[in-house]
Every structure is written in structure tokens, then in C-alpha cells.
TIKOLRO-640271 format. One record per atom (N, C-alpha, C): x, y, z. Coordinates in steps of 0.1 Angstrom, whole numbers, plus 2048, in hexadecimal, padded with zeros to 3 digits. Example, Ala and Ser with C-alpha at 12.3 -4.5 7.8 and 13.67 -1.06 7.14 Angstrom:
BEGIN
8847C784E 87B7D384E 8847DF84E 8807EA847 8897F5847 88180084F 
***
This chain:
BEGIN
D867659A5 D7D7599A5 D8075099A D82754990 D87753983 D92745985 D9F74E98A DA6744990 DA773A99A DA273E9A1 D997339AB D947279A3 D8A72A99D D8271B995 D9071698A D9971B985 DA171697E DAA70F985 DAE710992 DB770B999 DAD6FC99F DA46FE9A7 D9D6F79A9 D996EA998 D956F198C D966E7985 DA16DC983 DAA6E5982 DBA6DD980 DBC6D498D DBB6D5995 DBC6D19A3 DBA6C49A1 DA76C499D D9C6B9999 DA06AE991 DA86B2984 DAD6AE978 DB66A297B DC36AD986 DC96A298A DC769B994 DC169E99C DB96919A4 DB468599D DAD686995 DA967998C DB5676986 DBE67C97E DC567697A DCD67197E DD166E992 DDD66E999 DD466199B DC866399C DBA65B9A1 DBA649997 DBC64D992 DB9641981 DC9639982 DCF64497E DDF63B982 DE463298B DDD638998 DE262F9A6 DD66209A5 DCD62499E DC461999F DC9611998 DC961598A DD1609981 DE0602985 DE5609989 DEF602994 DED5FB99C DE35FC9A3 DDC5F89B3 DDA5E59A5 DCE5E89A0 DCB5E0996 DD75D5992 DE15DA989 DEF5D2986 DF15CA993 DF35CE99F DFC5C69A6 DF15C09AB DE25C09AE DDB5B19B2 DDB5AA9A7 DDC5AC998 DDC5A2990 DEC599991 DF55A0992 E0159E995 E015949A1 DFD5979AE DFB58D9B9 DF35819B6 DE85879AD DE45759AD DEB56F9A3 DF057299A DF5566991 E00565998 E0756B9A0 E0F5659A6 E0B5589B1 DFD55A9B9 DFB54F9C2 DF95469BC DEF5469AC DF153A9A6 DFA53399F DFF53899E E0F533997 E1552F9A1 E155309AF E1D52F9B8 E2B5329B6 E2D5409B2 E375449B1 E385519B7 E335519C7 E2F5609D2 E4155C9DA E455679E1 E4F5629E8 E4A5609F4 E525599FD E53555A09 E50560A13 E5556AA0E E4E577A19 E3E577A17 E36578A0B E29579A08 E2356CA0D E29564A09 E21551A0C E1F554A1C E2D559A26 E2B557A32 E23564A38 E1E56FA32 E15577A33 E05575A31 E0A56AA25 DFB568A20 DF755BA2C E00551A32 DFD548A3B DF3550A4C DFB55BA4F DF555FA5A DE8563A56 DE256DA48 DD9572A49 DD4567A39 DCB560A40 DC0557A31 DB9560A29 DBA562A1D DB4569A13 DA3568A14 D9A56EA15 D8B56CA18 D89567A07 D7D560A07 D7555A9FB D6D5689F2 D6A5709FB D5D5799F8 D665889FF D645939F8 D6759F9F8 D5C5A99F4 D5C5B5A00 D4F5BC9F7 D545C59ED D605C89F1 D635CE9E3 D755D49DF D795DC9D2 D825E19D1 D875E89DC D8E5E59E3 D8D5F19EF D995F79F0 DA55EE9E2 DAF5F19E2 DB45FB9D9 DA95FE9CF DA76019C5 DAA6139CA DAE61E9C4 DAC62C9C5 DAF62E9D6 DBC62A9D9 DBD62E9E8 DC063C9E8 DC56449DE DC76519E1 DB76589E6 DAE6579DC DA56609E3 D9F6569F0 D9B6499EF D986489FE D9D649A09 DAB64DA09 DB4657A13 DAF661A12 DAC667A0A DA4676A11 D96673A12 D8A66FA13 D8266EA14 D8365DA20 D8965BA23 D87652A30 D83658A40 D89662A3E D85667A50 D71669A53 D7066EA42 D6166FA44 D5C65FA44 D5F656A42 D5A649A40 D5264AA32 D5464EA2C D4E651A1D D50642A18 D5963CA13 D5B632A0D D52628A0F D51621A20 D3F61DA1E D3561EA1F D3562DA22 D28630A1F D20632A13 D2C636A0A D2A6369F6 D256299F2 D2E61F9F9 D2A6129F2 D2160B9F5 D1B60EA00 D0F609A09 D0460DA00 D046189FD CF86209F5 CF861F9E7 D036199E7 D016169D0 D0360B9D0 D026019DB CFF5F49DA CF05F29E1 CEB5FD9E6 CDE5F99E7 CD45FF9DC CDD60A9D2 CD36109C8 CD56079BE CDA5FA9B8 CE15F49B0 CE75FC9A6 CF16059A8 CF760B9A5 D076069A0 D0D603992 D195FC994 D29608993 D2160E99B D2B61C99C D386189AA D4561F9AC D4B6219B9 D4862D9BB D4A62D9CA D4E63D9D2 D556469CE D5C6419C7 D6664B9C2 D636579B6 D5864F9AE D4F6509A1 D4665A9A9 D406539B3 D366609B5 D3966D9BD D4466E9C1 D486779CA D4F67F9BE D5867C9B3 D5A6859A7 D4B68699D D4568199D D3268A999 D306909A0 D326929AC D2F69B9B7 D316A99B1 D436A49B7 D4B6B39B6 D466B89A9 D476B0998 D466B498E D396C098B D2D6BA98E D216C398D D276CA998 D2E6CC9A1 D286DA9A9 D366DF9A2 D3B6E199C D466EC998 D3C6F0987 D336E7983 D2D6EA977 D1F6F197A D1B6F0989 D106F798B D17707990 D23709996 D27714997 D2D71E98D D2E714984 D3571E979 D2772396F D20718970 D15721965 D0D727970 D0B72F976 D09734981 D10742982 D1A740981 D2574A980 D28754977 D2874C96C D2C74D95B D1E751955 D17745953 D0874894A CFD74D950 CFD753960 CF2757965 CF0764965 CEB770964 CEB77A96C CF977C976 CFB78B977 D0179097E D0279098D CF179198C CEA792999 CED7859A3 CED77B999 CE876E99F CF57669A0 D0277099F D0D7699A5 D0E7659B4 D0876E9C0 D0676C9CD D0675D9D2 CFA7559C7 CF37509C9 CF873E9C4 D037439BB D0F7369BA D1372C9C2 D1972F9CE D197239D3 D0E7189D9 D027219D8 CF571A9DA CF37119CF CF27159C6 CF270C9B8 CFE7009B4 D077069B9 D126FC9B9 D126ED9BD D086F29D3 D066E69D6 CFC6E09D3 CF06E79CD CE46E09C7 CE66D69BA CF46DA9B3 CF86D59A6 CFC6C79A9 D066CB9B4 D106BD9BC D076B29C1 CF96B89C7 CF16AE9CE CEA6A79BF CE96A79B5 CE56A29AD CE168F9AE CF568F9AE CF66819A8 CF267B9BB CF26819C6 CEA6789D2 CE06789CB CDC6819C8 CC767E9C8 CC16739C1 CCC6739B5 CCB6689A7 CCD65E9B1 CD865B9BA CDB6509BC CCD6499CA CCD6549CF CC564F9DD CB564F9D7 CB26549C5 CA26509C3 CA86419BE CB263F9B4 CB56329B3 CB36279BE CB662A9C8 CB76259D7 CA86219D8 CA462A9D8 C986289E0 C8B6209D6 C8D6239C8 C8761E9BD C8960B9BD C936079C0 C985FB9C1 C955F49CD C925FC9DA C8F5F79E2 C7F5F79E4 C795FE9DD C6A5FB9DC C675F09D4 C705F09CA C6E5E29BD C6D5D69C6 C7B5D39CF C7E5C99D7 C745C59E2 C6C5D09E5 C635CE9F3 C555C89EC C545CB9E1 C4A5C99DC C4E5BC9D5 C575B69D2 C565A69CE C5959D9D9 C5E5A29E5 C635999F1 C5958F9F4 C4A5959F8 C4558A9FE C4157E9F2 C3D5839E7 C3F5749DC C4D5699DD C5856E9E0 C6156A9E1 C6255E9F1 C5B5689FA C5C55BA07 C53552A06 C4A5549FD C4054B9FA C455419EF C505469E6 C5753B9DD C5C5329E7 C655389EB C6A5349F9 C6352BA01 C5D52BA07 C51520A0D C4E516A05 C4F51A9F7 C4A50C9EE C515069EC C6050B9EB C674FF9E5 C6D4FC9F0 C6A4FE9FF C714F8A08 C674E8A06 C584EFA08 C4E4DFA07 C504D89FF C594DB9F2 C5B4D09E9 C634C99EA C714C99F8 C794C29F9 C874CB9F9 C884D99F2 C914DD9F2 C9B4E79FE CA54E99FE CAE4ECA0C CAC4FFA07 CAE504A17 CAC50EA13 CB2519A08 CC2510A0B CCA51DA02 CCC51A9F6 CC550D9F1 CC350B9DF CB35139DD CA85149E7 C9D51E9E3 CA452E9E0 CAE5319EB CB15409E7 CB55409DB CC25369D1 CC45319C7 CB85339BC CAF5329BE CA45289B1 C9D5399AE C9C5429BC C965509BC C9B5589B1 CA95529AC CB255E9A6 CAD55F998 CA554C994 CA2547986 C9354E987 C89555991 C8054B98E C78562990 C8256B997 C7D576999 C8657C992 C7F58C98F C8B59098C C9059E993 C9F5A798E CA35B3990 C965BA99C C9B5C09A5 CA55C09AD CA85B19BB C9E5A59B8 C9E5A39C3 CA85929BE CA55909B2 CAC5869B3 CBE5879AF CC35989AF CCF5969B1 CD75949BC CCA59B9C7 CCD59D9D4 CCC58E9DA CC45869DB CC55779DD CCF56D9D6 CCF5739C7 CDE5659C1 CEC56D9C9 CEB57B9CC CF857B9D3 CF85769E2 CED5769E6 CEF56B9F4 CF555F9F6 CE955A9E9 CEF5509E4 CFD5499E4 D035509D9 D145519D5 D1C5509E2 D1655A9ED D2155D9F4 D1F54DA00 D1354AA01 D1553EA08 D18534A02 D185349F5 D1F5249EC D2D5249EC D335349EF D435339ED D4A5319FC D3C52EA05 D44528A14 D41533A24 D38544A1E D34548A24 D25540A2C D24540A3F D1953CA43 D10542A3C D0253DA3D CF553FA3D CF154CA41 CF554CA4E CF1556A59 CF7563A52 D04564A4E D0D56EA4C D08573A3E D0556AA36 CFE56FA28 CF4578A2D CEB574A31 CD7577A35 CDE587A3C CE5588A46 CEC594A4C CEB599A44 CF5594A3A CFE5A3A33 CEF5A8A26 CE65A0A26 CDB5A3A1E CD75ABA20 CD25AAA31 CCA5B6A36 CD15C2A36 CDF5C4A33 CE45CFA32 CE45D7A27 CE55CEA1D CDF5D3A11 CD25D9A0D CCB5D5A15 CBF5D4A10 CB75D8A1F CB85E8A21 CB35EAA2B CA35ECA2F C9F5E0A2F C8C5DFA2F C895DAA3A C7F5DAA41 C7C5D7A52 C785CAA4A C715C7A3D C6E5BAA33 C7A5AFA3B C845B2A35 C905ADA35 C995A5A44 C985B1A48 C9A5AFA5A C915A5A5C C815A1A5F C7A59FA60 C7D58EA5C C8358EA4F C8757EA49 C8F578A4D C9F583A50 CA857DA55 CA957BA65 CA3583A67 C9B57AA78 C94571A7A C8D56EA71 C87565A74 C8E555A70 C93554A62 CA154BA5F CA854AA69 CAD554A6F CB4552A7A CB754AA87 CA854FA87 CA2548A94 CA053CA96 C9A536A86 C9252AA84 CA051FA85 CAF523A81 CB651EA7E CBD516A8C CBC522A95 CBD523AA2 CB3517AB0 CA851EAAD C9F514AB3 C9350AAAD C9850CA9E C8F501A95 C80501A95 C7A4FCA8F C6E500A88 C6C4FEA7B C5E4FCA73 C56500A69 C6050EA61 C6750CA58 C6C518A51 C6051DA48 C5A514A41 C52518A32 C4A522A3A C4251CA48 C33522A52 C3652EA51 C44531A57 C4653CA5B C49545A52 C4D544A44 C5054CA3A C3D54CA33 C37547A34 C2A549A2F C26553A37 C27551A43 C1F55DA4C C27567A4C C3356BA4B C39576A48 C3857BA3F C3557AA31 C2C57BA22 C23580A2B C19579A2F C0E582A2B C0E58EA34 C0F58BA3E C16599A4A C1D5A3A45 C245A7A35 C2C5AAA31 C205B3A27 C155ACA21 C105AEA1A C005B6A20 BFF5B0A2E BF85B9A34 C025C8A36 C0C5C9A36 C125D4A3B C105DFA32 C115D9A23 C105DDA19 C005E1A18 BF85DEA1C BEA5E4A17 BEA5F0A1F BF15EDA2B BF05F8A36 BF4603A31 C00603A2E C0B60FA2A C0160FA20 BFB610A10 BF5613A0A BE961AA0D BE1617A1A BD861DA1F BDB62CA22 BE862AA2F BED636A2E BF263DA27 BF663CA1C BFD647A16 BF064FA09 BE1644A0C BD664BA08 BD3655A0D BD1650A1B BC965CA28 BD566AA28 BE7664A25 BEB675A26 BF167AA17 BE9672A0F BEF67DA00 BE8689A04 BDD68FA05 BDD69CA08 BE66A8A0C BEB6A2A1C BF86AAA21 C026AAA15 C0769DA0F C166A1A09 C126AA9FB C036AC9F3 C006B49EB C006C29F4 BFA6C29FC BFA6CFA04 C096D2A05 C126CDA0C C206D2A0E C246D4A01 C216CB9F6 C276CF9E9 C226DE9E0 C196DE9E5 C0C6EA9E0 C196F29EC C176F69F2 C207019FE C2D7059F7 C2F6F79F5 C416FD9EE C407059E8 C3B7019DC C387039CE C367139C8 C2A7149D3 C277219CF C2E72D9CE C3872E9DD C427399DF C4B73A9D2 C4C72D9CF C5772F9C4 C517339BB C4772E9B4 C3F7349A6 C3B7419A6 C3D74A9B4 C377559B8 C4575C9B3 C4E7589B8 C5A75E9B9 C5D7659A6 C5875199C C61757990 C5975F98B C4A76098E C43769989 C4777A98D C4C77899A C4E78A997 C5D78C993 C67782992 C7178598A C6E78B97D C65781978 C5F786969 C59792967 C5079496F C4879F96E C4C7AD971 C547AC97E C557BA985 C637B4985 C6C7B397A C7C7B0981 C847BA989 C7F7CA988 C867D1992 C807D199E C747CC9A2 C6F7C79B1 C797BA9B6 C787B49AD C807A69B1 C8D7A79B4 C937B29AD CA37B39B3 CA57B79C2 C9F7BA9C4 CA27BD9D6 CA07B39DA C9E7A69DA CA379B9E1 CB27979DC CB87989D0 CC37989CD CD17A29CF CCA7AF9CB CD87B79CD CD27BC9DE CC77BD9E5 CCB7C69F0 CCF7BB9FD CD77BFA06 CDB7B5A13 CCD7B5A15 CC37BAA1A CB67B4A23 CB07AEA18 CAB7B1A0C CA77A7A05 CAC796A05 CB779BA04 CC178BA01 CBE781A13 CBD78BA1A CB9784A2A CAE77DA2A CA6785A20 C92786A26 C93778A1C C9A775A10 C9876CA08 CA075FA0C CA8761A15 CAE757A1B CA974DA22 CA3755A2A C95754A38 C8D74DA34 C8B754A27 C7474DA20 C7B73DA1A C8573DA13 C8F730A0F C8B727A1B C9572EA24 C95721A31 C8D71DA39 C7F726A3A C73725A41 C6C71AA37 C6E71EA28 C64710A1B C69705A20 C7A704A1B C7E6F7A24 C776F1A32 C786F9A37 C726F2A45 C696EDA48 C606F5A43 C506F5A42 C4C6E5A37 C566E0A2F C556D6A26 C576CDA2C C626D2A30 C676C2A39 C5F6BFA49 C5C6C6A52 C516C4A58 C446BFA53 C3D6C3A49 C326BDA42 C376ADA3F C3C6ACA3B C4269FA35 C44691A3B C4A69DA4E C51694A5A C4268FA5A C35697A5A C28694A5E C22687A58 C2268CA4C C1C685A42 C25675A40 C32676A47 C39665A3E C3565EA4B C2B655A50 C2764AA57 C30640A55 C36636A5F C4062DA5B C33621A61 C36615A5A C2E60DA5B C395FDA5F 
***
């Protein structure tokens, strides 16, 4: 086992290091390409390559950057799925970054596990390993979700700016503009990048899209449908962003209502978890030769597997109960 984790470290080591190299290379030759288009000194093979295919204005990202690992990690589609989700946690991390946090805690949750735990509680390693590895998701998807509560909760002041400074004369995509001065973190970075991307020659339409992708809120959908539409078959823009505010803000008293009427359940399901476990380290403590027969005997280790995956269950059913979508 010994050797195992050693090989595997080395393995790791040079992966990043094979990892960093090809990037910085990757790096050199686009800086290399563009001073060469500005200089106009590209050859004739590249000019008549660059003529068939137009260089876009707007890129979402490095994608040239560390092709070795997203060759391995492309069959799963990892690559946008990473970036989708640490661009919606405002996270200024790559995929690449979080997928070595990954691996790194779970080879550091396995080894102290291994190494610094009990004897007993080596079985029980690779469980801890992936509990270590899930770390940096959890970090990222409370980030996630921390940011998108911030955002839902300043949106409808924002359509309501919106409304106002359409009445004062102004066009709509200088209001998205004025949002960036006038709100702040998380919503006005997400609006000045709309912004940007429609001043450098991207439609309207195509901005407001890729918004809602970012920013996955029924809020959001809700705006860029309706922009959409209005753009389409015309109309009152300010009317209709005023009533979607407050429609937005009735939704919000609602969901607050509900999540009065079911704090009980998710205290109850929390109360449920909770206790098996607290039961558990108390008789470790108390009676530790009662407690080892879930550890060294096969039926213990089964019966404890069981009561594990029954708590799970039993949590996440309460939960399915308890989360009302509004």
C-alpha cells in the first residue's frame, strides 16, 4: 500500500509538472501569434488560414491553455462543466485547479487515515479519502449558491433601475451599463459583463442568453424572456420590468413563507441524522470494546454500512419533502 501511494504521488507530481510546462508553452505561442498579427508579420499560410476562419471578438475562455489534462478529462465533458460552475460561484479558479484540489485532499484524506488513524479504521480509508476529495465541490457549490442568493435578492431593485432610466430617456444597453456603477458584487459584474460583450459587437439577444446561463434563476429566464419578446413584438419595456419586480418580490415573500411552515421538517431531519452519529461516538468512548465489532467483525462492518445508508436516505427523502420550489 505503501508503494502504491508513493507511485501514485510521483505520478501526480509529474502530471502537474508536465501540466505547467505545456501551458506555459501553450501561453508563448498565443503571445507569439498575436504580435505577430499585429506586426503583420504572420505568413501567408496563417493570414490564409486566419482569412477562412475570423477570429471571434469575445472568448469564454483559456481553452488552449493545459491541453494535456483536458485530453484526459474531456470524454467526461468535465472541462465545461468546471467552468460553468466557478463561473457561476465567482470563483477565479480553472478546471484544471479544481480537479488537482480534488485529487490532492483525497490522497491527504487517505493517508491520514491510513497513517494517523487507528489500526482499525484503515478499512474505512477510501471512504474518507472521497469525503476529503469532495471538500473543494462543497466549498465551491456553497460558493455557488451563496452568490446566487446575493444576486436574486438585488435583481428586482435592479429592473426597477432599469425602468427608471429607460423613462428618463436612456437606451436599454447604457441602463445595463449604469447598473454596474450604481449596484454592487455579485450582480453588477454579471451585468457590466453583458454589457462589454455587447459593446465589443456581440447581439443583445446573445448577451441576455449567455446571462441566463450564468446565472441560473427562473428570476433571470423570466427577464430575458421577456427583453426578448418585447424586442420582437414591441411594447412598454420599463411596464413590463416593473411588473416583473414586483412578481419577483411576491415570489419572494412566498418562498419565505414557505420555508417558515417547513423549518420544522429540515430540524427534524437534522435532529434524525445527528443523533445516530452522536450515539455512535459516545459508545466508542464509553464501551470501545462494544464498538469494535462494527469495525473488526464482517457483520458488524455490514450492520454499520446499512444504518450509514438507511441515515443517508432517510435525509435526503426528508429534505426531497421539505425543499418546495416556488
Amino acid at each position: 500500500m505503501k508503494l502504491f501511494i508513493a507511485v501514485f504521488l510521483v505520478i501526480w507530481l509529474v502530471t502537474m509538472a508536465v501540466w505547467s510546462i505545456v501551458t506555459r508553452a501553450a501561453r508563448t505561442a498565443d503571445m507569439d501569434r498575436m504580435k505577430n498579427r499585429l506586426m503583420g508579420t504572420a505568413s501567408d499560410r496563417k493570414k490564409k488560414k486566419g482569412a477562412k476562419q475570423s477570429p471571434t471578438l469575445i472568448q469564454d475562455g483559456d481553452k488552449d491553455n493545459g491541453q494535456l489534462v483536458l485530453r484526459a478529462l474531456g470524454r467526461f465533458r468535465y472541462y465545461e462543466w468546471a467552468q460553468q460552475l466557478l463561473e457561476q460561484a465567482g470563483l477565479k479558479w480553472k478546471p484544471g485547479r479544481l480537479a488537482h484540489a480534488c485529487l490532492g485532499m483525497m490522497l491527504a484524506g487517505f493517508a491520514a487515515c491510513w497513517y494517523l488513524g487507528p489500526a482499525q479504521g484503515r478499512p474505512f480509508a477510501p471512504l474518507a479519502a472521497l469525503a476529503a476529495g469532495s471538500l473543494p465541490l462543497l466549498f465551491v457549490f456553497r460558493a455557488r449558491r451563496s452568490r446566487l442568493f446575493k444576486f436574486e435578492s438585488q435583481f428586482p431593485e435592479s429592473l426597477e433601475f432599469v425602468a427608471r432610466s429607460m423613462r428618463a430617456g436612456h437606451a436599454f444597453s447604457v441602463s445595463l451599463e449604469m447598473i454596474h456603477r450604481e449596484f454592487p458584487e455579485p450582480l453588477s459584474g454579471e451585468f457590466r459583463r453583458t454589457f462589454e460583450e455587447h459593446n465589443l459587437g456581440l447581439p443583445i439577444e446573445t448577451a441576455l442568453l449567455k446571462l441566463s446561463k450564468r446565472v441560473p434563476s427562473m428570476d433571470v429566464h423570466f427577464f430575458v424572456s421577456a427583453v426578448l419578446l418585447q424586442r420582437r413584438t414591441g411594447g412598454n419595456l420599463a411596464e413590463i420590468l416593473d411588473k416583473l419586480a414586483s412578481l419577483i418580490r411576491e415570489r419572494f415573500k412566498l418562498r419565505g413563507k414557505i420555508r417558515a411552515i417547513s423549518a420544522h421538517g429540515r430540524m427534524t431531519g437534522m435532529a434524525l441524522t445527528c443523533i445516530p452519529v452522536a450515539v455512535a461516538l459516545m459508545l466508542f468512548y464509553v464501551n470501545p470494546d462494544y464498538g469494535k465489532f462494527f469495525v473488526n467483525d464482517p457483520i458488524g462492518q455490514g450492520m454499520a454500512g446499512a444504518a450509514v445508508f438507511l441515515q443517508l436516505l432517510g435525509y435526503g427523502v426528508i429534505k426531497k419533502i421539505v425543499s418546495i420550489e416556488v
